[in-house]
Residue, then its C-alpha position, 0 to 999 in steps of 0.5 A: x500500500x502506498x502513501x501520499x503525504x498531504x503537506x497543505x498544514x504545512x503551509x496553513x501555518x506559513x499563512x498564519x503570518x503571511x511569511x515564507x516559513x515554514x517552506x512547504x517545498x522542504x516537506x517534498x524532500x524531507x518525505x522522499x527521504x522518509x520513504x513517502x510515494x507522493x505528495x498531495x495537496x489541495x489547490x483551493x478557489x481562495x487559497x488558504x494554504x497551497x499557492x500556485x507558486x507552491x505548485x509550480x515549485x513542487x513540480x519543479x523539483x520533486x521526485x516524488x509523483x504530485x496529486x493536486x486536489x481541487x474543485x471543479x470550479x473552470x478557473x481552478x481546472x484551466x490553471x491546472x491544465x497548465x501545469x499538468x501534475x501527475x494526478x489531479x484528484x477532483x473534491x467538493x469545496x466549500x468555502x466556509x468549511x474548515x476540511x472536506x465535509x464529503x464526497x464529490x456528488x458525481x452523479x449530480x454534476x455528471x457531465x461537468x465532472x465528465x467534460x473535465x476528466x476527458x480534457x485532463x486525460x488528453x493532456x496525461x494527468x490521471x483523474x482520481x474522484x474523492x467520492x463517498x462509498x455509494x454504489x451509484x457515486x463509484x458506477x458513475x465515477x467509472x462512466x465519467x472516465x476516472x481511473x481512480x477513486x478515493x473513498x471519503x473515510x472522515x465517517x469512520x474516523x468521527x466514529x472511530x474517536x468517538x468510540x476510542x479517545x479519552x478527550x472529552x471533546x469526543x465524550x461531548x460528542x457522544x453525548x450531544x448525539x445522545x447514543x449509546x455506545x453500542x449503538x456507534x459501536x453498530x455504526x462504526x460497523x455499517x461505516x467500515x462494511x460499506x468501505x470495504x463493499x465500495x471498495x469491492x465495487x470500485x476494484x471489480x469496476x476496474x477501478x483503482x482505489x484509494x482512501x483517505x480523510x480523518x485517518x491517522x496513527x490509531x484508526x488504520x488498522x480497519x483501513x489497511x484490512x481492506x485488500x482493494x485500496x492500494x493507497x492512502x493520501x494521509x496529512x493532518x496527523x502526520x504534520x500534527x505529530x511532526x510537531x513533537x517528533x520531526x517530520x521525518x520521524x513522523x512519516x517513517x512512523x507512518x510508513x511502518x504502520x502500513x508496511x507492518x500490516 
């Protein structure tokens, strides 16, 4: 299983001060030598973190393959055109959001999403979809023309810390959802199933297939169980953990997690 690093935290906390350190750039390097496949990052319509000059410096210099996330928004996928990355993975994008909330709506916007993975395609970038595990989001994904499909696991992974972390942020959670624990228990269950049951399809599609959101050092373990996904694009805890560990240290760590499994 492969790993992508998403260094885009890297660069919120550039843009916290509006300077130039830290310099997402070093993170490319620091990850190939960590033994990282690719780095991935989210080019947004208001560009809170990544810079297009991010991207074209990665571009650049990196050794390692580079996945843009982006919306479908035409000005957004004409700027990519341009710098032709060796994947570009298509996502929802909310601006008032603070992460991705969910999967890209292929069905809903079918022949857009469709006119953009045909003009992608014909300029060589691979087109990948963030999708939720539905059965018609991964069948449409496959009529679309994309070659890759990464399913959103944030469900999971909310339910996966409510069920395990000692913080009592989480424990409010549970509370103000006014479940009982065998009750997330049940759907923590159904979330991992239809993982592994959109995963099925996508591969039996001819899909390949990828995951990722909300994942972390604790909750693999159910992710990497699945034999279908051959990729994970992880970020927020590994820059989280860098802080006390060293960005290296903390994506060797990853690193070992998926090749131990």
């Amino acid at each position: 299983m492969l790993l992508g690093v998403n260094i885009d935290h890297i660069a919120t906390l550039r843009e916290a001060r509006k300077i130039n350190d830290p310099d997402p750039l070093e993170a490319v390097f620091i990850a190939k030598r960590a033994g990282a496949d690719q780095i991935t990052i989210h080019l947004r319509e208001d560009r809170r973190h990544i810079h297009d000059s991010d991207v074209i410096r990665i571009l650049e210099s990196s050794a390692l393959p580079l996945n843009i996330e982006c919306s479908i928004n035409p000005n957004i996928i004409d700027s990519i055109l341009k710098l032709s990355p060796n994947r570009i993975t298509l996502v929802p994008e909310n601006r008032q959001e603070v992460t991705t909330e969910g999967g890209l709506d292929v069905v809903q916007h079918f022949d857009r999403i469709a006119e953009i993975t045909q003009a992608l395609k014909q300029n060589c970038i691979e087109v990948s979809l963030f999708i939720d595990t539905q059965i018609d989001q991964i069948c449409a994904s496959k009529e679309v023309g994309a070659q890759m499909v990464e399913l959103h696991t944030g469900a999971y992974a909310n339910l996966y810390a409510m069920l395990n972390s000692n913080l009592s942020r989480s424990h409010h959670v549970i509370e103000s959802l006014n479940l009982p624990r065998s009750t997330l228990k049940t759907h923590l269950q159904d979330s991992i199933a239809s993982l592994q049951d959109g995963a099925k399809e996508a591969k039996w599609l001819g899909l390949e297939v990828a995951a990722g959101h909300g994942l972390n050092y604790h909750n693999l373990a159910p992710i990497l169980a699945i034999p279908e996904v051959m990729e994970l694009n992880i970020g927020q805890s590994i820059i989280a953990r860098s802080i006390f560990t060293g960005l290296e240290s903390a994506i060797k760590d990853m690193v070992a997690l998926i090749k131990s499994s």
